[in-house]
N, C-alpha and C positions, 0 to 999 in steps of 0.2 A: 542533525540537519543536513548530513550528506556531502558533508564538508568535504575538500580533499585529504591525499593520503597521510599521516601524520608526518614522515621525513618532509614532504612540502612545505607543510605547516609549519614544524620545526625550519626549515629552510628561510622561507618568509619571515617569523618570529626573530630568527637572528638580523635578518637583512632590516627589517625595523628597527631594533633594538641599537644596531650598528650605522643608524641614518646621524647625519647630521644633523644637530638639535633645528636649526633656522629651515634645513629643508625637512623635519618631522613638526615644524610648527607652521610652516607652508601649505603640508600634506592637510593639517587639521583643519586649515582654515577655511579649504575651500570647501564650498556651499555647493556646487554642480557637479551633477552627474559627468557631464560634457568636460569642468573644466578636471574633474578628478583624475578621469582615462587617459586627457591630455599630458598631464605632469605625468601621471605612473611611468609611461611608456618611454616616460624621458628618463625613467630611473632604472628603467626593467632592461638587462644588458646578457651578453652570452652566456654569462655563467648561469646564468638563470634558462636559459635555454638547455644548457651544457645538463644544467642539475635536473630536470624534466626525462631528459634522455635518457640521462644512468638508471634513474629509478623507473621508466618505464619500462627498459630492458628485462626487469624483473617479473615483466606481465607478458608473456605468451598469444599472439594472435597472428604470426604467421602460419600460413598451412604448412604441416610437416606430416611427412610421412610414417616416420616413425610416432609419431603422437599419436597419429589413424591406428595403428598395428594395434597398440598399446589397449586406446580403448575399444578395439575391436576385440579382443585377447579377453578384456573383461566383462565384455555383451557374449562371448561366446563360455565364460563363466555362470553366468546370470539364466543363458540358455539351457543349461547343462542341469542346473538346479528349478527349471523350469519355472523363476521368474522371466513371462515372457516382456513384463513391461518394464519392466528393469533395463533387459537386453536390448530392446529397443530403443532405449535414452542412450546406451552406451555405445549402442552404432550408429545411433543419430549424433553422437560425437566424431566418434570417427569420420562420418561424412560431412563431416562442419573441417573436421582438421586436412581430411587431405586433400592434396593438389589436384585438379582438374585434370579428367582424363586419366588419372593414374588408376594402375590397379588395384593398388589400397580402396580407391574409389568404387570399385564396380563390385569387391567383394563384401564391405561398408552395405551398400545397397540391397545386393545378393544375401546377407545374412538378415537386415535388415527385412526384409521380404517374409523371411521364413518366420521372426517371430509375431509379425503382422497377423500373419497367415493362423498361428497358435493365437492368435486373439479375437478372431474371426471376424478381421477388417480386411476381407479378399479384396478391394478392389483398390486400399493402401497397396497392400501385395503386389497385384498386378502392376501397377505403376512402378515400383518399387524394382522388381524385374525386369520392365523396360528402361529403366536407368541403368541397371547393371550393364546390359545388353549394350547399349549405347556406351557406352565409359569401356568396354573392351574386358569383358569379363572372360576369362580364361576358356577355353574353346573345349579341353578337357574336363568341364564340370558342367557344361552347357544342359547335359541329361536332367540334372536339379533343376534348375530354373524351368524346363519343358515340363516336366512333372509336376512342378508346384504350381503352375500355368495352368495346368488340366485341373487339378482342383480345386482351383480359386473359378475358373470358370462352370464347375461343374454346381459348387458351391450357388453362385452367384444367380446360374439359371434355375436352380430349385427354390429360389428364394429363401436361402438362411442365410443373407447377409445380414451380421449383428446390427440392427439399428441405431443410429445415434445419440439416442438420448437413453439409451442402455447399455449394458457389457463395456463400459467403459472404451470410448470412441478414439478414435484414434485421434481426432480433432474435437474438440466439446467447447462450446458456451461455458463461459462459470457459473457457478451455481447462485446466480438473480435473477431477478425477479423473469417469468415467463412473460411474453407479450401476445396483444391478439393486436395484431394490425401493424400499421407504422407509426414509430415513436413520436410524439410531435417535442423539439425539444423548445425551453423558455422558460418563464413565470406564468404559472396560472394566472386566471382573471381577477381569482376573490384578493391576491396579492400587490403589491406598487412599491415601487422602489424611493426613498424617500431620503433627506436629508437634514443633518442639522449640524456642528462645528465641532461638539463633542463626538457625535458616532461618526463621522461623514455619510456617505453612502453607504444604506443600510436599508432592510429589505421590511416590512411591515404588513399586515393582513390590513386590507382596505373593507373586507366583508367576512362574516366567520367562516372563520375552518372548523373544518369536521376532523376529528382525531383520524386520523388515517388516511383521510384526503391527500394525493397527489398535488406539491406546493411548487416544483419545478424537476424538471429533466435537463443536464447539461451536459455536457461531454469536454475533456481537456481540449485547450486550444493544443497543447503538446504534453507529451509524458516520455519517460525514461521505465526500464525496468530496472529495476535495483540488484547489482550482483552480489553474489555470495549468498543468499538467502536461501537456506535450504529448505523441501519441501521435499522427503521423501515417505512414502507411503510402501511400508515394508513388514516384515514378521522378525526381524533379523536384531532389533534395539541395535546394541554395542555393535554388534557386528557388522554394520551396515554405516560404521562411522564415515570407513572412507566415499563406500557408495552415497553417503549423503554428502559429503563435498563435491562429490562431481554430478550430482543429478540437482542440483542448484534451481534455482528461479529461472535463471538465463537459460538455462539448457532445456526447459520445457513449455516455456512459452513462448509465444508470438512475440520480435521485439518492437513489431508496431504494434498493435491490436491486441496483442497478451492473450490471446485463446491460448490455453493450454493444447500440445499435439505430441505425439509418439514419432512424428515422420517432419518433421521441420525443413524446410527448402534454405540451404545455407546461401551464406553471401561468398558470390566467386573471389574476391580480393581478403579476405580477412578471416577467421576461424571460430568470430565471438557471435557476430549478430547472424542471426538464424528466422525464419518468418513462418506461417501457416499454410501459408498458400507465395503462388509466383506473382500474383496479385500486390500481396504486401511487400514483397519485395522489392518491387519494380516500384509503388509508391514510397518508401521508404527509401531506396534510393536515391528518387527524385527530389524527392522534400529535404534530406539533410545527411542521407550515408553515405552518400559521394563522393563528403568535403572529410565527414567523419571517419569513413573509412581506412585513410593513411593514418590517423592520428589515434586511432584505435586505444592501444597503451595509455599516448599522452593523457587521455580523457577519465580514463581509468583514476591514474595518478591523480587528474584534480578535481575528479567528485561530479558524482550525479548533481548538482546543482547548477555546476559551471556547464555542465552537459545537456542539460535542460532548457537554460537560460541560453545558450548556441541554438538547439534545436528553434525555441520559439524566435531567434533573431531569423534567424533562415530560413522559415517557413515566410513570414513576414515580408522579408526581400526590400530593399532600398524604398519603393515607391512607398509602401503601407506606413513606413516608419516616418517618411518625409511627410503623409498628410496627417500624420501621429504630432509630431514634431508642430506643423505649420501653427496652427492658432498658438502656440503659447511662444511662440519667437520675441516676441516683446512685453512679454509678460516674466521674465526669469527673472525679474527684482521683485518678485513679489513671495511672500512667504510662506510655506505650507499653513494650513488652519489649524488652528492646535485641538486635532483630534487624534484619539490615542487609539483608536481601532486601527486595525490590519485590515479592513474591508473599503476604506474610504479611497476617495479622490484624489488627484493631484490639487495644488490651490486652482490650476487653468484650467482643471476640466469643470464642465457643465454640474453645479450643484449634483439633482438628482439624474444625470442622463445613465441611459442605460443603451449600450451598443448591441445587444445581444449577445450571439459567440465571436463577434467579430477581434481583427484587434488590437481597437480603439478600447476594447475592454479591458486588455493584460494591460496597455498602454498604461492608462491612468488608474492603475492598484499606485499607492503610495508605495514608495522605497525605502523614506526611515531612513536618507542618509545621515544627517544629523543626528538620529539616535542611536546607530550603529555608532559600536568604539572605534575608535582611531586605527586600532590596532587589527579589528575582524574586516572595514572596510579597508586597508592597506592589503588584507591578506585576499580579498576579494578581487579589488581595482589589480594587483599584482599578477594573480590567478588570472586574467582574462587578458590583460598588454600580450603574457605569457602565449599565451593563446591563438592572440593575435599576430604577434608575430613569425608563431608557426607556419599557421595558416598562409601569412604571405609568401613567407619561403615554398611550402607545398605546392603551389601554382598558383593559376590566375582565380579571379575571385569567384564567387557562385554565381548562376546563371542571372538569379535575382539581383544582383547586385551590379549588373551591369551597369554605368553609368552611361557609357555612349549614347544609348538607347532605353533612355524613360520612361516611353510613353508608348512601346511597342508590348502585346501581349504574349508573344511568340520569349520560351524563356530557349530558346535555343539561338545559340548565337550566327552571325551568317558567316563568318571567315571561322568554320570548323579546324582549319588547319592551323592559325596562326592563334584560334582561342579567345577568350574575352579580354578586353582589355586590363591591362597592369593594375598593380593596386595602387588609386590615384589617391592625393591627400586627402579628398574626400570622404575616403571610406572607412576614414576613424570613428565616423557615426555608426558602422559594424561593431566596431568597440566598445563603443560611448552605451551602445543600445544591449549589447551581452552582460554591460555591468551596471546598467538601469535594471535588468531585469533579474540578475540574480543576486541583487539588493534587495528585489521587491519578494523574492520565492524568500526568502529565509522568513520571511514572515507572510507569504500567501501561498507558500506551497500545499497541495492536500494529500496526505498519505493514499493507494490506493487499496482498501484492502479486501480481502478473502477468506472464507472459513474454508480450511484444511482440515481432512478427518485425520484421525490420530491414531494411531496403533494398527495392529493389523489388520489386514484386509479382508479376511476369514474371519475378524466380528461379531456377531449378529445385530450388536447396539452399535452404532459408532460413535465415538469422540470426536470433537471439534476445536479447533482453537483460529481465531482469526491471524491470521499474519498479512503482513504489507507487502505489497509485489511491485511497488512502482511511486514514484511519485509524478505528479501532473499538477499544473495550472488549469485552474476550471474558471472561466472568465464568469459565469454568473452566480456559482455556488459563494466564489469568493467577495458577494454583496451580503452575505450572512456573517453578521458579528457573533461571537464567541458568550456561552451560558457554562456555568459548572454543572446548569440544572437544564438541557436544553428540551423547546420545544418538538423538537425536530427528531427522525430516524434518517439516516444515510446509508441507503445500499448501493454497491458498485455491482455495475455489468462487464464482461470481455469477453468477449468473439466478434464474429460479424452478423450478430441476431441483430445490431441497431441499424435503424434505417439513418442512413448519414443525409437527410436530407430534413427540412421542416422549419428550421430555425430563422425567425424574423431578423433580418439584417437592416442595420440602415438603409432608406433609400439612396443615398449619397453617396453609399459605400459600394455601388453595386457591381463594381469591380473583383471588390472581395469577397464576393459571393465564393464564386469556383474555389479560390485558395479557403476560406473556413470552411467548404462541403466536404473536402479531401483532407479532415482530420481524422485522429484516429480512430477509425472507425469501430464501430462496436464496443469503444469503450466508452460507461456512460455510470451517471451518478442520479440516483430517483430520492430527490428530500419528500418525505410526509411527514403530515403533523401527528407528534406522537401523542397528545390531547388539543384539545379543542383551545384554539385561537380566536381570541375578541376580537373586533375592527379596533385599529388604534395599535394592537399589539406590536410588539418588533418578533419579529423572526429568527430565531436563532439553532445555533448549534455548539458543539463545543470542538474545542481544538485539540482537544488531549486531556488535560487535567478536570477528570469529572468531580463530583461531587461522593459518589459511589463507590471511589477509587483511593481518594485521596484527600488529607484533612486540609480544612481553608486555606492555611498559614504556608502549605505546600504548593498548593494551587497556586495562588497570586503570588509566590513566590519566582514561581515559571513561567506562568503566563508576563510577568513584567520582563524577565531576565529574555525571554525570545520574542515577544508581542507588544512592549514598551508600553504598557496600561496595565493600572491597577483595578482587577477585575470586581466591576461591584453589582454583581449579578444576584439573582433574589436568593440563591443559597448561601453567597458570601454576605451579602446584608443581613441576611437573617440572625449567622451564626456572629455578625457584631452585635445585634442586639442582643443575642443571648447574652454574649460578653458584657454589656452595657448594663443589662437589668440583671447579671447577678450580686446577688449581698452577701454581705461578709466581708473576711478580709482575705478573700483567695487569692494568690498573686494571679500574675497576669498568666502563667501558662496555665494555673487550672484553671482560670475563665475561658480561656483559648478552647479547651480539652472539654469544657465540661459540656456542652451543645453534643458533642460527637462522641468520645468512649464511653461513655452510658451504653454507647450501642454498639461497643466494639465486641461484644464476646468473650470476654475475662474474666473469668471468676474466681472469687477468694476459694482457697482451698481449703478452709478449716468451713464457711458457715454459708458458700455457692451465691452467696451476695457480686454484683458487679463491683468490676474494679477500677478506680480511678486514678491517674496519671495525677503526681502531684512532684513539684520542683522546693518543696521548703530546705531553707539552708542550704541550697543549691546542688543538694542531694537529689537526685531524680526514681522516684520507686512507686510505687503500687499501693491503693488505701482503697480497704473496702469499704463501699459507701453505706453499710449498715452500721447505726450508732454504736452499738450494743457490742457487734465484734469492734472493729478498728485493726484489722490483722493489718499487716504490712508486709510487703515482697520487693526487694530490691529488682529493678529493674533487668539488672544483669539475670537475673534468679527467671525473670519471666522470658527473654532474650532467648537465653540457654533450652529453656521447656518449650520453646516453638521454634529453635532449630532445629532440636530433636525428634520433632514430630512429621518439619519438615523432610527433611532426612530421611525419614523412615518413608514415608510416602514415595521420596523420587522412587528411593529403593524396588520399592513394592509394584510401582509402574515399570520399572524396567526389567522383573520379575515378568509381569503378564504383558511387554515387550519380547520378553525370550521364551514366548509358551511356558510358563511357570505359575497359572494361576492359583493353584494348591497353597504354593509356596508364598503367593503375596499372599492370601486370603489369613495366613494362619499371621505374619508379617501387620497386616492392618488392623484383625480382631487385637491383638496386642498394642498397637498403637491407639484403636480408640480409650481400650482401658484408661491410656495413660492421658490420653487429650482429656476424659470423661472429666479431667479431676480440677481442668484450668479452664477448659472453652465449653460454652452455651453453644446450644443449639445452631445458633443463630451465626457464631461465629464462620468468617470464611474458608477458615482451614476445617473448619469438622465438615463444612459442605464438600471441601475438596476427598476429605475422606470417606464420608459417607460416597460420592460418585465412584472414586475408584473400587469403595467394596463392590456397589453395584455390578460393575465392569466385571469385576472377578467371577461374579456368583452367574453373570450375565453371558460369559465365557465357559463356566461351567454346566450349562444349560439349567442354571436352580434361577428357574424365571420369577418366581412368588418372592423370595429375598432378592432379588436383585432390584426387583419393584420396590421392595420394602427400605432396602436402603433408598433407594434415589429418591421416593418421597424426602427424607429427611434431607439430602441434599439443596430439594427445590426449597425447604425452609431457610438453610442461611442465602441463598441464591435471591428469595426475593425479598429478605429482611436488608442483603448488602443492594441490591439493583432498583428494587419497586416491585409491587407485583404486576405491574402493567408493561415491564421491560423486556426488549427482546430477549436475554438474557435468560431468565424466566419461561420466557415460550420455547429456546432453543432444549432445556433440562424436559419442559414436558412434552416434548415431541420425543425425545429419546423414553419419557417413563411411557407413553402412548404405544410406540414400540413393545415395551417390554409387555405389559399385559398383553399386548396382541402376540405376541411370539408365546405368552405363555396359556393361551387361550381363555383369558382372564376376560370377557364378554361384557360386560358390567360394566367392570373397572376401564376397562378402555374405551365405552362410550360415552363415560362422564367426564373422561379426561378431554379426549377431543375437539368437544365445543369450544372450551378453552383457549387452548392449541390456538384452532383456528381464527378465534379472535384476536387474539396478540399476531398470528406472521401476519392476517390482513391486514394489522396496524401499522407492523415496519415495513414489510415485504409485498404487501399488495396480494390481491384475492390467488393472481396465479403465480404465484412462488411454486415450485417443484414440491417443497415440503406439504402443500396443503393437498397438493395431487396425490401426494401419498396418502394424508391423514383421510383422503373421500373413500380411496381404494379401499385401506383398511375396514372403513366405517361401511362401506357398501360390500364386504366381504361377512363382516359380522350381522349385517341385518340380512343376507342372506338376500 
């Protein structure tokens, strides 16, 4: 959940545990957000400041020169082996680490330039050498940069500048959905937003949806990128351990906008946050790096949520929050509605109102103070005093926060000299409002995510895996309550392909228009129905715990423990009724079990019957469910044969990681023998193996087996997912590939049609992928 750093936690944990019993039973009892931040701050003292300090110390984001040298030293490694995109990360570090004006700066730039130049983004280059040039790049090397100047412009006027939706751009869109036009963001028509005490505010087809129909477009009111998050795209496996720690999430995207870029425009005061363009920058600033800036570290230490939950208060600004605040002033004796969804209302907000992306939207998400432990809201209410108190030592308050001046739109103060006014008592509603809001993220937050191709770049099939780049408050997505079986697909977009403008605001609000248009732009969430919605229906999606993924008892076991409802969604009902109408006398875990391992892929090893999970005598083991055998496998027995299988698999991947695919291929024919003898077809680790053979055979240019395994792939793939899941479309766009690479004509135009019905299901007609699958199909029809 993005918590802070563990020493914090442990920090906090003790200072709980060490409270006075009548002031831990004070802490518990209050009801308000308001009154909570007021006691904390009365608790939260220097050491607590003191302990913030030590442990940020340990987080690096002053510019240093020698840190530039350092990763300069290893872009002009990365050079040398002529990864030029590699190099480029590494001197886009460099020029994040060093100080302004230095010549670490202009040589940072100047090397920077050159690998541009090998990637054939001549007019990155150019740019790139006029920075050099400017920062006082050594007057004796000057000859390079005049050189590499004539051929980027020589380049430029022949027109072979690399395009940007090809050869890998130095700036690119993520890979969602394509657009024709400008975005319109909201709820579709055939949609309404509806309510009732159990779901609260919750999202319902008023007219049918069509399975693929666009159901809403939203965009975060605020988002964070998530550091540490590695994404590197290499040939090197092992060897690129350390280069995957330093070519991080942070280090290559946008940190407003998350377009990924090779040339990042860094922030003058700090060494972490880095942008796409001078644009993002300067807005980013203004909305909340300003304040964030100095505290860099501190933020570090207490977690992407407390960091998010600041972002969205400061975007916000005094006034939004005060006519947030107004109507429910005398309503704070009244009770939340006992509804257990993460999508609902305050008890004072409007039944079913809907703000748009305004926000009155983030505003009235529920908080779940009361259902938060004692112990996570102390560590919470703690985390943000903490914070606060920073903040007012660091200087005067943020623009928006001015109190002198209310009702004026200018956020620029008029006495520049002397600054905004002090921080008045007041403005413990800055506080009150950071720990309203990251009460409410721990159960409204939305992962942001991305498919990353996987293994090397030289390829010809690529791999994929989705990873998380960010987390965000999405103010309308977050009216969709939670399915293990959802109606819904969700693809995320980032760059600046979205048009930031469209979204229906209040009329009343029309203030907030400018501050919601100047959100992050380009980044955006498109829900369609993944089948077809009744009128009447609810709308849904899932949180995490699918049904595809994970057995019931698992599910509602998490979804209660982070989302405080017990999920009784049509897969979770279902598989009680399975439990309810079995006969006999099976105990309770193989009623549990018997809905779902029928279909796990385990087979008895003497008579290839499925195997069933059985608990008698509180012995946990394995029973074929054919009468006649009854063989039995100790648990541990089955544990051991699918670590083992596991194992060999990483193994064999990180084999055709280090150009070794002989060596995995001979590696995984050996490991299917042995899977043949426990796992069906159907099971997910023979899927996983049958892909990687693919991969192998697919690397060694034997296109006909590479085909042949991935078929068998798409078999457990869409016995575990649906065969209508994207999932399923992502495997046969890679088998579409393969026929086509092996000029298999046929076979790859029956695949296609396919293909293309599933990405127009999740991803909409112009997804990148279906651009390809035309190419191909109008290449083979000649």
């Amino acid at each position: 959940m993005d918590l802070p750093c563990v020493q914090w936690q442990d920090h906090v944990a003790q200072k709980w545990t060490g409270l006075d019993p009548e002031l831990k039973e004070h802490f518990t009892s209050l009801l308000e957000v308001d009154d909570v931040f007021k006691y904390t701050l009365t608790l939260t003292t220097q050491d607590d400041l003191d302990f913030v300090q030590s442990v940020s110390a340990g987080y690096s984001v002053q510019k240093d020169t020698e840190q530039a040298a350092k990763c300069r030293e290893r872009g002009n490694s990365s050079f040398k082996s002529r990864d030029y995109t590699a190099a480029a990360l590494h001197y886009s570090q460099g020029i994040c680490c060093a100080p302004q004006s230095s010549e670490q700066l202009s040589l940072c730039f100047a090397n920077r330039s050159a690998a541009l130049y090998h990637l054939q983004h001549y007019q990155e280059s150019l740019d790139d050498i006029d920075k050099a040039l400017k920062n006082g790049y050594p007057s004796h090397l000057l000859h390079k940069l005049e050189d590499r100047r004539t051929q980027c412009l020589k380049h430029l006027s022949a027109g072979r500048k690399a395009k940007e939706d090809h050869h890998n751009p130095a700036s690119k869109n993520n890979k969602g959905p394509d657009r024709e036009g400008p975005l319109t963001f909201g709820i579709c028509p055939q949609a309404a937003v509806s309510f009732s005490p159990e779901k609260g505010r919750h999202l319902v087809a008023a007219e049918r949806i069509a399975a693929g129909e666009v159901i809403l477009n939203d965009r975060p009111y605020s988002c964070v990128l998530i550091p540490g998050m590695e994404e590197v795209k290499g040939t090197g496996g092992r060897e690129d351990t350390e280069r995957g720690v330093l070519l991080g999430m942070e280090h290559r995207r946008c940190h407003r906008c998350l377009t990924e870029t090779l040339c990042p425009v860094p922030c003058e005061g700090c060494n972490y946050s880095r942008y796409c363009s001078a644009s993002c920058q300067r807005d980013a600033w203004e909305e909340h790096h300003r304040w964030e800036c100095p505290l860099a570290a501190d933020l570090m230490v207490m977690g992407v949520m407390l960091q998010l939950a600041l972002r969205v208060t400061m975007k916000a600004g005094f006034k939004n929050i005060q006519m947030a605040r107004d109507p429910i002033r005398d309503k704070h004796t009244k009770s939340e509605p006992s509804c257990l969804s993460r999508e609902s209302g305050d008890s004072y907000a409007s039944h079913a109102s809907y703000y748009g992306d305004s926000y009155l939207s983030v505003f009235h998400l529920l908080h779940h103070l009361k259902r938060h432990s004692p112990p996570l809201r102390f560590l919470c209410a703690v985390t943000v005093a903490t914070l606060y108190l920073k903040l007012s030592k660091a200087g005067p308050p943020p623009a928006s926060w001015d109190l002198s001046r209310p009702s004026e739109g200018n956020n620029q103060s008029q006495d520049e000299e002397g600054g905004i006014a002090d921080w008045s008592s007041e403005l413990w509603l800055l506080g009150s409002a950071v720990l309203r809001h990251i009460l409410q993220l721990m159960c409204n937050a939305q992962a942001i995510v991305t498919l990353q191709d996987t293994g090397a770049t030289t390829t010809a099939v690529q791999s994929s895996r989705e990873i998380r780049i960010a987390t965000a408050i999405f103010p309308t997505l977050s009216l969709l309550n939670h399915s293990c079986c959802p109606n819904t697909s969700l693809v995320f977009s980032t760059g600046t392909g979205a048009d930031p403008s469209g979204s229906d605001v209040s009329a009343d609000l029309s203030e907030s228009v400018s501050e919601d248009r100047s959100t992050a732009r380009g980044v955006t969430v498109t829900v369609r129905a993944a089948k077809v919605i009744t009128p009447g229906q609810e709308i849904l999606h899932c949180y995490g715990p699918h049904s595809s993924r994970m057995v019931t008892q698992e599910r509602q076991r998490l979804l209660q423990d982070q989302y405080y409802f017990l999920c009784q969604c049509e897969a979770c009902t279902q598989q009680q009724q399975q439990e309810e109408g079995t006969e006999g006398t099976e105990s309770r875990e193989q009623k549990s079990d018997a809905g779902n391992l029928h279909k796990s892929g385990l087979l008895c090893c003497k008579c290839k019957g499925p195997l069933r999970k059985s608990s008698e005598d509180r012995r946990i083991e394995f029973i074929c469910s054919h009468s006649t055998c009854g063989h039995r496998m100790p648990s541990s027995e089955v544990s051991h044969r699918l670590q083992g299988i596991r194992v060999a698999l990483e193994e064999a991947v990180d084999l055709m990681e280090r150009e070794k695919p002989d060596e995995a291929l001979r590696l995984l024919r050996r490991t299917q023998c042995q899977s043949g003898l426990i796992l069906a077809e159907t099971h997910p680790l023979q899927g996983e193996l049958a892909d990687a053979t693919a991969r192998a055979y697919a690397t060694m240019g034997d296109w006909d087996n590479a085909a042949s395994h991935l078929e068998r792939s798409t078999v457990a793939i869409g016995s575990q997912y649906g065969e209508d899941s994207i999932e399923l479309a992502r495997q046969l766009f890679k088998l579409a590939q393969l026929h086509f690479n092996g000029g298999a004509r046929g076979q790859a135009l029956s695949v296609i049609p396919k293909v293309r019905h599933l990405l127009c299901l999740h991803c909409g007609p112009h997804c990148h992928e279906i651009q390809e699958l035309q190419a191909m199909e109008n290449c083979l029809r000649g």
